[in-house]
C-alpha positions in Angstrom: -6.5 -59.5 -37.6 -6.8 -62.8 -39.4 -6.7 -66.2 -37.8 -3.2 -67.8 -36.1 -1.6 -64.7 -35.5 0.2 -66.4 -32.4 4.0 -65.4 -32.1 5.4 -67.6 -29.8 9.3 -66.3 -31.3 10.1 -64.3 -28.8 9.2 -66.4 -25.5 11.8 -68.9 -27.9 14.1 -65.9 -27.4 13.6 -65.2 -23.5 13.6 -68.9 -22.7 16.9 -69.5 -25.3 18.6 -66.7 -22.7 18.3 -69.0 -19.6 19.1 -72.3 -21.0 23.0 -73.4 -21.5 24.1 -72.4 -24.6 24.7 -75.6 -26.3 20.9 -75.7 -25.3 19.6 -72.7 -26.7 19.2 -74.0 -30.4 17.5 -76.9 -29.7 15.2 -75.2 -27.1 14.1 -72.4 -29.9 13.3 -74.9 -32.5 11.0 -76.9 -29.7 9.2 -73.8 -29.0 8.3 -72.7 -32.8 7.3 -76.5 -33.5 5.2 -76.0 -31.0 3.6 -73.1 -32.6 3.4 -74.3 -35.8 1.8 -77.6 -34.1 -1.1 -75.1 -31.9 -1.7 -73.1 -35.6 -2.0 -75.9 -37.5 -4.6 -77.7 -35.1 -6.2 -74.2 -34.2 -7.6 -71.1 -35.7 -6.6 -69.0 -32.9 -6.7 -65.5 -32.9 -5.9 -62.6 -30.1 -7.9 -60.4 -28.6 -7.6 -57.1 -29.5 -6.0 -56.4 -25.9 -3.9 -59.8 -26.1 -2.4 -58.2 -30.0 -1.5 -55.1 -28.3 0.9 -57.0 -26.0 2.2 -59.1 -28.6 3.3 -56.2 -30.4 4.4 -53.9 -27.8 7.4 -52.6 -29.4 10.2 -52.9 -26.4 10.6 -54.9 -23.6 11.3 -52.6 -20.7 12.9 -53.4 -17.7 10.8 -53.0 -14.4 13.0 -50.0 -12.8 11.6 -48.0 -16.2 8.2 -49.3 -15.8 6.4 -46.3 -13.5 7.9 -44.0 -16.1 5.2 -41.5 -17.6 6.1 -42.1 -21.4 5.4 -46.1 -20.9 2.4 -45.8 -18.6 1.0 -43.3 -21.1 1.5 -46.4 -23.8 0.1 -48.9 -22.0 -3.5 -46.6 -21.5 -2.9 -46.5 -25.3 -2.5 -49.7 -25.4 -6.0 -50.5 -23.3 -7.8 -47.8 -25.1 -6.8 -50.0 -28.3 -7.2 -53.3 -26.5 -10.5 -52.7 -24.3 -12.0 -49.1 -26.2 -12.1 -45.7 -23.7 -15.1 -47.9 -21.7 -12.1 -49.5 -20.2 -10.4 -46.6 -19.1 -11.2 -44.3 -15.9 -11.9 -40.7 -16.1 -8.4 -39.8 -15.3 -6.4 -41.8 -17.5 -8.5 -40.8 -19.9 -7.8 -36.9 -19.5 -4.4 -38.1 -19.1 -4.1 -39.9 -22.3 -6.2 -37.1 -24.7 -3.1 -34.9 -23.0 -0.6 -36.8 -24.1 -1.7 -37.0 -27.3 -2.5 -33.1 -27.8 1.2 -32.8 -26.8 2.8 -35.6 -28.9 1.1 -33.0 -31.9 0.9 -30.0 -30.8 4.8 -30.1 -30.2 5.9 -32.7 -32.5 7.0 -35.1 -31.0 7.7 -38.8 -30.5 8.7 -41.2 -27.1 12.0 -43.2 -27.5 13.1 -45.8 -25.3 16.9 -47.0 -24.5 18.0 -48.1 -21.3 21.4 -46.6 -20.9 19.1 -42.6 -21.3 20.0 -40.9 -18.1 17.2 -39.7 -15.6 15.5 -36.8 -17.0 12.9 -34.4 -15.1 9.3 -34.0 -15.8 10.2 -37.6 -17.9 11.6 -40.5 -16.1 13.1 -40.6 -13.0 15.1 -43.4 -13.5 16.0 -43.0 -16.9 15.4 -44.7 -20.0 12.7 -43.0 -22.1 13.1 -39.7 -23.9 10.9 -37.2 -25.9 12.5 -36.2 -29.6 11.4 -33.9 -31.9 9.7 -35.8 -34.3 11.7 -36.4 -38.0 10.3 -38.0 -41.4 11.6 -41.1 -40.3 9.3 -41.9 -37.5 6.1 -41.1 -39.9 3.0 -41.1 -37.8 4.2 -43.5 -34.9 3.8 -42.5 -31.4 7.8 -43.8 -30.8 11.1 -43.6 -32.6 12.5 -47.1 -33.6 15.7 -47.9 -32.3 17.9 -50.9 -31.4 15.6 -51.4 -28.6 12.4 -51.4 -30.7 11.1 -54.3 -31.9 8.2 -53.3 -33.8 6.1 -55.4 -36.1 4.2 -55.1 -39.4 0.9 -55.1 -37.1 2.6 -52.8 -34.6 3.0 -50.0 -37.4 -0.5 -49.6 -37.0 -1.0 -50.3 -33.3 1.5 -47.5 -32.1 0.5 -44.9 -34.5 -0.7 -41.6 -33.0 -4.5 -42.0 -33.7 -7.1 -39.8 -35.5 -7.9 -37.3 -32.9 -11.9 -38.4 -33.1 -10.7 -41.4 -31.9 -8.8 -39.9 -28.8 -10.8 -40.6 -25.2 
């Protein structure tokens, strides 16, 4: 990752969202001249655990939070972020599985909050596993209108080498 990879665009976009909306302009542009202001007078640079949270591709909404396919990305997300040293026995077993059966069967998570409750997935809804299709390459998820995923995040969310697995 080089230097000023900060991304301040979508707090812009959250914060726009609770302002009045003759507001919301004017409160966007503040925030990115802000930005540019921090990279210009910094070279800051994320973690590899802060990158992993800038780029997580969706912004889920806390009732679909416990759900299996999202925990299962966030221990990807700290195996990436922190290495396997910063993972417990457990979730590591947990996470090698999931990954055995995201190849083994093909497949791929997708995320969209209007998905119904589905057994042995999520309770509460919202995530679903699909057969994976040329489209979603070597990605760990299937893009959507939900997904936001970035050029870094191609790489970040991509099923890894299994020698790399926990």
């Amino acid at each position: 990752m080089g230097a000023n990879k900060m991304d301040l665009s979508r707090f812009a976009e959250v914060a726009a969202a609770n302002v009045a909306p003759e507001h919301r302009e004017a409160l966007k542009a503040s925030v990115l001249d802000f930005e540019a202001w921090i990279k210009e007078k910094t070279r800051y640079e994320p973690t590899p655990a802060e990158a992993v949270v800038i780029h997580y591709p969706w912004d889920v909404a806390a009732q679909f939070a416990a759900a299996e396919p999202n925990q299962r990305m966030l221990d990807h997300a700290r195996l990436l972020g922190h290495g396997d040293e910063g993972l417990t026995g457990e979730v590591k077993k947990r996470l090698s599985a999931w990954y055995l059966r995201l190849r083994d069967d093909n497949l791929v998570i997708e995320y969209n909050p209007h998905f119904p409750p589905e057994p042995g997935v999520s309770d509460t809804g919202g995530w679903a596993y699909r057969h994976r299709e040329e489209q979603d390459a070597d990605l760990l998820i299937r893009k959507n209108g939900w997904t936001r995923l970035t050029e870094e995040g191609q790489t970040i969310w991509a099923l890894p080498d299994e020698d790399l697995w926990p």
